[in-house]
C-alpha positions as CSV (number, residue, x, y, z in Angstrom):
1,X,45.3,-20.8,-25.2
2,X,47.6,-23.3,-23.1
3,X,47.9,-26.5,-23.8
4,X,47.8,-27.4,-20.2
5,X,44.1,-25.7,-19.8
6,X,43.2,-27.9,-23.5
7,X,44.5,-31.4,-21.5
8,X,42.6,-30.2,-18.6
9,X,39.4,-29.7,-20.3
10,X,38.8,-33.0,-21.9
11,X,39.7,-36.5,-21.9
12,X,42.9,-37.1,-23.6
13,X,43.8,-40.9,-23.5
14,X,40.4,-41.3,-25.8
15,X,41.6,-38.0,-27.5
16,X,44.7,-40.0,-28.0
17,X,43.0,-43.4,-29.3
18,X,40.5,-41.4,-31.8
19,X,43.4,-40.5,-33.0
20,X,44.9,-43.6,-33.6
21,X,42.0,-45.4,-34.5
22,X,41.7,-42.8,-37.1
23,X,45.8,-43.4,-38.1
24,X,45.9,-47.4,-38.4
25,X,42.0,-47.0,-40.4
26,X,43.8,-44.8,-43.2
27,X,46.7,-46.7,-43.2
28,X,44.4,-49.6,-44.1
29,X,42.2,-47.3,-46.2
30,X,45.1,-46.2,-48.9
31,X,47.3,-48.9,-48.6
32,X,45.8,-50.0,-51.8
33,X,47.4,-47.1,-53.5
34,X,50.4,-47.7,-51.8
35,X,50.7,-51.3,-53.6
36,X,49.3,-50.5,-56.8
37,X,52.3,-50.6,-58.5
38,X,52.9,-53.7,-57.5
39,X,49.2,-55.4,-58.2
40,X,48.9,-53.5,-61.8
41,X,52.0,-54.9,-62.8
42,X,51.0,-58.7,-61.8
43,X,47.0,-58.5,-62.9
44,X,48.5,-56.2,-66.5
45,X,46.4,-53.4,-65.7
46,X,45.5,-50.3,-67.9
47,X,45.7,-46.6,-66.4
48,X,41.6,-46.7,-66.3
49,X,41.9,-49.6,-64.6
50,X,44.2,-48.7,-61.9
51,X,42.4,-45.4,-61.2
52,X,39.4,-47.6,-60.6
53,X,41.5,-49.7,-58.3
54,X,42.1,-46.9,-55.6
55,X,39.1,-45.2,-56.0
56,X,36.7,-48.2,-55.0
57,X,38.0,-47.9,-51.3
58,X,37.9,-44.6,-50.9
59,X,34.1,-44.8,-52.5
60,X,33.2,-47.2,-50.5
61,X,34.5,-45.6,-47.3
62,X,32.4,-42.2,-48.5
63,X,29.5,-44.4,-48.9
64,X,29.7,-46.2,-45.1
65,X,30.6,-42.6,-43.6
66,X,26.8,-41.9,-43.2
67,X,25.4,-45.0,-41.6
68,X,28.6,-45.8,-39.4
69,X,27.9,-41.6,-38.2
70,X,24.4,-42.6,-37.5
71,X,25.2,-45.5,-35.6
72,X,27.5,-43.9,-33.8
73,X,25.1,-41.3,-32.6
74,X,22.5,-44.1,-31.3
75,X,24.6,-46.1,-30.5
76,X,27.6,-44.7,-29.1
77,X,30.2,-43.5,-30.6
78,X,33.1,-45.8,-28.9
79,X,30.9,-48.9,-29.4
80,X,31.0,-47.6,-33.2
81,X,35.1,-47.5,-33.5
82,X,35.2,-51.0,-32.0
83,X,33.1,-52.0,-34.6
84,X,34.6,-50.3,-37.5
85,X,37.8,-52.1,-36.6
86,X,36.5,-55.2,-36.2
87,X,35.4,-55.1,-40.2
88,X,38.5,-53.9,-41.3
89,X,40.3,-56.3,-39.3
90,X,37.8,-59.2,-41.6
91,X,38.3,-57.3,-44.9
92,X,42.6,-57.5,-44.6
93,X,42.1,-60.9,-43.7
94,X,40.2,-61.3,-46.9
95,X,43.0,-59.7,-48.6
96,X,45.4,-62.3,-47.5
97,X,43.5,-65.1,-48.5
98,X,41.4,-64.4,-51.5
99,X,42.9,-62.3,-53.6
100,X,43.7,-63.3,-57.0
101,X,41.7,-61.5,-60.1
102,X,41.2,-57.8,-60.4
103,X,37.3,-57.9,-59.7
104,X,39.0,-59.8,-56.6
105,X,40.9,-56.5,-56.1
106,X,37.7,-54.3,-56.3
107,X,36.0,-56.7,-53.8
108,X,38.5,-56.2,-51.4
109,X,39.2,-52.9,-51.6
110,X,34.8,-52.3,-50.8
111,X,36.0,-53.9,-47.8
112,X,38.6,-51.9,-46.7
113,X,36.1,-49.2,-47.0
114,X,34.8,-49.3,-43.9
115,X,38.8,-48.5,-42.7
116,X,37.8,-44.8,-44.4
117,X,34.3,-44.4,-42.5
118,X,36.5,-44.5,-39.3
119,X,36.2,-40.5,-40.0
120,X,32.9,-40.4,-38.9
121,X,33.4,-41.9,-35.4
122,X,37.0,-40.6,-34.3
123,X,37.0,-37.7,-34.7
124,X,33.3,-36.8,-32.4
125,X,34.8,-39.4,-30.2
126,X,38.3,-37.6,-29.2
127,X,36.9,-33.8,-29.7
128,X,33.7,-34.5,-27.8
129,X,35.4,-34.4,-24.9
130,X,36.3,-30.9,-25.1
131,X,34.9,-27.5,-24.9
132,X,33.8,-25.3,-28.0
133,X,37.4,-23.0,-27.4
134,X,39.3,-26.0,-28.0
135,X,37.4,-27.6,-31.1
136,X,39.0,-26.7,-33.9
137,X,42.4,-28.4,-32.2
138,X,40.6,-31.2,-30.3
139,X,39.4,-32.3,-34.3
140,X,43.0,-31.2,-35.6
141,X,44.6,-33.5,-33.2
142,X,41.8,-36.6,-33.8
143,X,41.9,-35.7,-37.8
144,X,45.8,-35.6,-38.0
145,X,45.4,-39.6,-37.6
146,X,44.9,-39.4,-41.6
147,X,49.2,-39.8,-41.1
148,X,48.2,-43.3,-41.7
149,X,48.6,-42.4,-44.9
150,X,52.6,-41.8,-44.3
151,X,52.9,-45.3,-42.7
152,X,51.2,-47.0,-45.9
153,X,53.5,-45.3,-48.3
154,X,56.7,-46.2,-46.0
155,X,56.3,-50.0,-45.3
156,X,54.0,-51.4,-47.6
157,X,56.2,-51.2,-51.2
158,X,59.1,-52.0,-49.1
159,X,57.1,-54.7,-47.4
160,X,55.4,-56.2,-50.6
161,X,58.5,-56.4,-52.1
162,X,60.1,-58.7,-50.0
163,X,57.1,-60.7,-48.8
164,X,55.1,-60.1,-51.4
165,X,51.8,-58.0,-51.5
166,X,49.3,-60.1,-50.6
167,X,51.0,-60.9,-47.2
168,X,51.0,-56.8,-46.4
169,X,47.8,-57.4,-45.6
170,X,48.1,-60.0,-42.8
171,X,50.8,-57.3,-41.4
172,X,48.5,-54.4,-41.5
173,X,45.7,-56.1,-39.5
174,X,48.2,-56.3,-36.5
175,X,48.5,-52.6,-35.2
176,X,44.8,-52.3,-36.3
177,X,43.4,-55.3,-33.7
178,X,46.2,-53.8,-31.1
179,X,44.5,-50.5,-31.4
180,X,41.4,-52.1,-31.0
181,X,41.7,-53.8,-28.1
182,X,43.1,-50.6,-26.4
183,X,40.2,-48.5,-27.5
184,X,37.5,-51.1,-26.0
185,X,39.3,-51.0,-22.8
186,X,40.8,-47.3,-22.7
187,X,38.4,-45.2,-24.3
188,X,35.6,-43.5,-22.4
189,X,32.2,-42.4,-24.1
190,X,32.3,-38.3,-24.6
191,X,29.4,-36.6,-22.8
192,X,28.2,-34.1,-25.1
193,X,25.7,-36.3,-26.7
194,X,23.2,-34.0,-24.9
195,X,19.9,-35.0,-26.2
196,X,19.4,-38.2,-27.8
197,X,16.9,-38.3,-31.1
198,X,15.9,-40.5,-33.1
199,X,17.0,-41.4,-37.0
200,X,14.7,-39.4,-38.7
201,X,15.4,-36.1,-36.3
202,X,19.2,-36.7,-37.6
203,X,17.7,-36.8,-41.2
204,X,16.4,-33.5,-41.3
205,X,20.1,-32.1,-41.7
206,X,20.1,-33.2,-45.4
207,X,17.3,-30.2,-45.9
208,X,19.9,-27.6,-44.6
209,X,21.6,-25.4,-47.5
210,X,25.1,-25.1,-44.9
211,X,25.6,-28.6,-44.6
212,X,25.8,-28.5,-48.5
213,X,28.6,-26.0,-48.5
214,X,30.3,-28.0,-46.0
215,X,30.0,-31.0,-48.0
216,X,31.5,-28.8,-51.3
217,X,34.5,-27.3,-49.1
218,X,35.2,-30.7,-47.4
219,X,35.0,-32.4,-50.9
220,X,38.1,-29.8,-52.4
221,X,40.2,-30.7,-49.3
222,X,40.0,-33.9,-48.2
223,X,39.2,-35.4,-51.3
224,X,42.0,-33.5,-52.5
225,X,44.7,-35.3,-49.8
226,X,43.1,-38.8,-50.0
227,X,42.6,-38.8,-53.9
228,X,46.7,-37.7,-54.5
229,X,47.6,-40.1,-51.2
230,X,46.0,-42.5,-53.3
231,X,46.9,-42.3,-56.5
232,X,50.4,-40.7,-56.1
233,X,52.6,-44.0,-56.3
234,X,50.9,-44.3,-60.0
235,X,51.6,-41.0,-60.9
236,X,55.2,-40.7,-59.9
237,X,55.9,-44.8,-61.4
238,X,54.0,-44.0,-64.7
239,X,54.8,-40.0,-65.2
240,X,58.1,-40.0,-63.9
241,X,59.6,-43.7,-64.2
242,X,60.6,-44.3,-60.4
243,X,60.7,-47.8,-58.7
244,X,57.8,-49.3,-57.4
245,X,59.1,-49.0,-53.9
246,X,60.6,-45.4,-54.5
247,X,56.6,-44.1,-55.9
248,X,55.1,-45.1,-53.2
249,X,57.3,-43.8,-51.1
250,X,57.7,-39.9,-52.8
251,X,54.1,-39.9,-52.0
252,X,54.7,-39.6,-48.2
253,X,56.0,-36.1,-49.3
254,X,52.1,-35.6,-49.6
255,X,50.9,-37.8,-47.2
256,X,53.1,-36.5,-44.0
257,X,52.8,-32.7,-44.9
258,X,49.0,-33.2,-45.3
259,X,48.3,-34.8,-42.1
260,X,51.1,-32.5,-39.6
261,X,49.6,-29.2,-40.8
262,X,46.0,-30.8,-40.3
263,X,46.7,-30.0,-36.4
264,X,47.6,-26.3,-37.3
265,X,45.3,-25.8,-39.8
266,X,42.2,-26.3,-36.7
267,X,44.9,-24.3,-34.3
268,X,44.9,-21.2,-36.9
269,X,41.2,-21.4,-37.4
270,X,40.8,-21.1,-33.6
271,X,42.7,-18.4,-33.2
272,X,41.9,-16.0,-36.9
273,X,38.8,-17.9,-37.9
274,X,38.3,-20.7,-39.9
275,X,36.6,-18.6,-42.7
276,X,39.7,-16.4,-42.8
277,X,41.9,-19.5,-42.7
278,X,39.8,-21.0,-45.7
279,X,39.4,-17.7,-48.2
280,X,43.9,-18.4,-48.0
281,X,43.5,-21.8,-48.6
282,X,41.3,-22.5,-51.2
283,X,43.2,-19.8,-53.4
284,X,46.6,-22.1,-52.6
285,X,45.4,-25.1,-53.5
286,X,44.0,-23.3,-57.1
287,X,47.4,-21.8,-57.6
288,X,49.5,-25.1,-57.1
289,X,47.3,-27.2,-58.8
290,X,47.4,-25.3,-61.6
291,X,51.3,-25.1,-61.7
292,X,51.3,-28.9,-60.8
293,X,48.8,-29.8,-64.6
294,X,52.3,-28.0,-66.7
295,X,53.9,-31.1,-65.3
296,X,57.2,-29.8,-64.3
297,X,60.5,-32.1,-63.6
298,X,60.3,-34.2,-60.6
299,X,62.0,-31.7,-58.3
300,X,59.7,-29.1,-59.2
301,X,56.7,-31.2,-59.2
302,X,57.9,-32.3,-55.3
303,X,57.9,-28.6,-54.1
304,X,54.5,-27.7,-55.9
305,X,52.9,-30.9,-54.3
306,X,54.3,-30.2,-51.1
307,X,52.5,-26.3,-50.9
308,X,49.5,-28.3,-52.0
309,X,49.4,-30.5,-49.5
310,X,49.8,-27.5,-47.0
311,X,47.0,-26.1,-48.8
312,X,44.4,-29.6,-48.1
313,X,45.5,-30.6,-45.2
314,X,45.1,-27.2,-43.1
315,X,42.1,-27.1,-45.1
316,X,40.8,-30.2,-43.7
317,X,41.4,-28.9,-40.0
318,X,39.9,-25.3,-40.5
319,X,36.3,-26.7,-41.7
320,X,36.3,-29.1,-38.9
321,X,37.0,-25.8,-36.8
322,X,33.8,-24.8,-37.9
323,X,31.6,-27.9,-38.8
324,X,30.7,-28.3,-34.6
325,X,29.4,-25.1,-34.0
326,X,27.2,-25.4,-36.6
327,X,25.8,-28.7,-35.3
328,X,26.7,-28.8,-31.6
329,X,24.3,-31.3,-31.1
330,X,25.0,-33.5,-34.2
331,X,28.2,-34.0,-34.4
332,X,29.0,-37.7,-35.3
333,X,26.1,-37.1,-38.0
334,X,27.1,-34.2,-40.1
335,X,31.0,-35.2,-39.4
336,X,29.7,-38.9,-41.2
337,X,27.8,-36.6,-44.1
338,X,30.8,-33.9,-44.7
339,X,33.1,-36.8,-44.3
340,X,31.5,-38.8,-46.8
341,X,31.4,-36.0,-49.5
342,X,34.6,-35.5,-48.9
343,X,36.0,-38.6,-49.5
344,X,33.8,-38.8,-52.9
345,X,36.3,-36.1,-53.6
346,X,39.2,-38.5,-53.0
347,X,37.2,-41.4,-55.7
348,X,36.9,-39.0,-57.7
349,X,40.4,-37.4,-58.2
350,X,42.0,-40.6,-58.9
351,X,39.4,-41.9,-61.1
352,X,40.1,-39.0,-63.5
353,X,43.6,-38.5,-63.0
354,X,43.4,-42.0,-64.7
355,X,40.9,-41.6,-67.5
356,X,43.0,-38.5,-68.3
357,X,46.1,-39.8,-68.6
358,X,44.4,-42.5,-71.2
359,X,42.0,-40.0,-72.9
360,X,44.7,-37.7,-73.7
361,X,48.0,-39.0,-72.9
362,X,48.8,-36.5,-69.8
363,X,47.6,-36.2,-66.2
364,X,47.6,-32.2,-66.5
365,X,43.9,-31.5,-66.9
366,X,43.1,-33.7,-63.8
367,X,45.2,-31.0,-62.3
368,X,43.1,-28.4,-63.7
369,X,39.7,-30.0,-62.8
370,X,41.1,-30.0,-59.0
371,X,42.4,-26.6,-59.2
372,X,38.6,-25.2,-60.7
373,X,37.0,-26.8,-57.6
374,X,39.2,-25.1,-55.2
375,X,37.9,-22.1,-57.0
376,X,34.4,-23.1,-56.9
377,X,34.5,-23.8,-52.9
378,X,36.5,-20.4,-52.6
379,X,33.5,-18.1,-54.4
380,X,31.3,-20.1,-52.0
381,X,32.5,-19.5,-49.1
382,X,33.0,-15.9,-49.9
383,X,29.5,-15.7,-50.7
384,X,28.2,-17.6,-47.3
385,X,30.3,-15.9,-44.9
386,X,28.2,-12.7,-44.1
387,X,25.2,-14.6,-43.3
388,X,27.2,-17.1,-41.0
389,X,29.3,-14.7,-39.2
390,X,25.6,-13.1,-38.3
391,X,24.0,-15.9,-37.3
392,X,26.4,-19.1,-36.0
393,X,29.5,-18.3,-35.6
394,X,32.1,-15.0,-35.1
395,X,34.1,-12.7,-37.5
396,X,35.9,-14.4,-39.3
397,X,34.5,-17.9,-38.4
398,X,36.0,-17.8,-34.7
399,X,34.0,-19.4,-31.7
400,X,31.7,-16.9,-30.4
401,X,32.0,-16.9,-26.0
């Protein structure tokens, strides 16, 4: 595999704008974690409370993954991304202006969901351009735009605190109209929407037993990274006493790790199989997680995190090294559906990491909870993998030629 023959194959400069579509949309889509310290400690909120806070973006986003996929299937998937951006640009602006209560807060952040449904669009958009050899790294390089996540734990505590958090939000919707513009004017429409079906044809892939799985395996990764990008700057400023500026900013140790080894994740699975790459993964992620819920002093606690975030973030490349041969012809769809249980994964983790840390007075058994469903999505897969490496895809879960 040369990189020259993967440029050659496809389309890169929309390659290249997926994948910043995808990186200013999660920069938008966590950047209320990012500032929670900041709005908790102004509104008085309790640790339930806060947990609710990050989780109602990431919900929402898991909630507009399905119909944004679906549009962008009828509609096209580049008209889709122009759209997307166009909300989120009108949901930061709200932020700016509006924002003064804690139910104003949970407004908001519904908004900003639609930054997190971006998932659905880019990542069909860049990889559709390229051929089934090059998939799991076409997705890797479309799905590493979840870096946004490093830019929102840089700039905005740094950026709060000196103008003040509301004004972030002005800031943020900058990069994401440039981006914008670029992709209406740039981007070119993949060609591998082959046949073109109607709404109810798409449909019929809820009746499917494998897009289940995916959805389970998708929900322990992803919703693994976005639910600790998320909720992170909370966890390190409550648990560990840091400065609202430095929390948010420890939690790019996730964030960046996550998002680089997304790229290598899809380049392993191409090469060994992304059901080989998984059965390692999965078993990772339970091992860390587990280590992580002892709550161990904050160097410890960095280093444990950081072999997580391996664990998720490969994770999320090496499903979507196998998610398009499953649907070749669907991809925007089941990427909106996986997507979308995936980032129920991310509500999820931070809504329980909070009613933990109330219920019982320690974060460790939302650790634990995570760690059993890496468990859970590892017996699955070893129990689905005979029947797919005889029917869709190779040994191992490599492209079959």
């Amino acid at each position: 595999m040369s990189m020259k023959g993967f440029l050659q194959s496809g389309h890169p400069p929309t390659l290249l704008l997926a994948f910043l579509y995808f990186d200013v949309s999660f920069m938008v889509w966590v950047v209320n974690g990012a500032m929670a310290p900041f709005i908790s400690e102004d509104l008085g909120l309790s640790a339930a409370q806060k947990g609710l806070m990050v989780s109602v973006p990431v919900l929402a986003g898991a909630l507009l993954r399905i119909p944004l996929g679906f549009l962008a299937e009828v509609w096209g998937r580049k008209n889709a991304a122009v759209l997307g951006m166009a909300l989120t640009v009108a949901g930061l602006l709200y932020g700016w202006q509006s924002v003064n209560t804690y139910l104003d807060v949970l407004l908001m952040g519904a908004m900003l969901g639609v930054a997190g449904a971006s998932f659905a669009v880019a990542l069909p958009l860049g990889a559709g351009w390229f051929p089934p050899q090059y998939q799991g790294l076409a997705m890797g390089i479309a799905g590493a735009g979840n870096s946004g996540t490093v830019l929102a734990g840089l700039f905005a505590p740094p950026l709060a605190q000196r103008f003040g958090w509301a004004n972030v939000y002005a800031l943020a919707a900058l990069p994401v109209l440039a981006v914008l513009l670029a992709t209406w004017r740039f981007a070119k429409e993949p060609p591998d929407r082959v046949v073109r079906k109607r709404l109810a044809d798409y449909l019929k892939v809820f009746a499917e037993g494998d897009l289940w799985v995916f959805n389970l395996l998708y929900w322990v990764t992803f919703g693994g990274f976005v639910g600790f990008s998320s909720f992170l700057p909370t966890f390190f400023r409550d648990e560990y006493g840091l400065t609202k500026v430095q929390a948010g900013q420890f939690m790019t140790v996730v964030a960046f790790t996550a998002s680089a080894v997304r790229v290598l994740g899809g380049y392993v699975a191409d090469r060994v199989g992304g059901i080989t790459t998984l059965k390692f993964l999965y078993l990772l992620i339970a091992a860390t997680a587990a280590f992580a819920s002892a709550i161990p002093p904050l160097p410890a606690m960095l280093v444990i995190l950081f072999f997580m975030a391996i664990g998720m973030g490969a994770g999320n490349g090496a499903v979507f090294q196998l998610l398009p041969f499953r649907w070749p012809h669907a991809k925007a769809v089941t990427t909106g559906i996986v997507g979308e249980f995936g980032a129920l994964g991310g509500a999820f983790l931070p809504t329980v990491m909070g009613i933990a840390k109330e219920i019982t007075g320690s974060f460790s058994s939302g650790f634990l909870i995570y760690g059993a469903s890496a468990v859970i999505a590892w017996l699955l897969l070893y129990g689905v993998a005979r029947v797919w490496t005889r029917s869709w895809i190779g040994e191992g879960g490599r492209a079959r030629l």
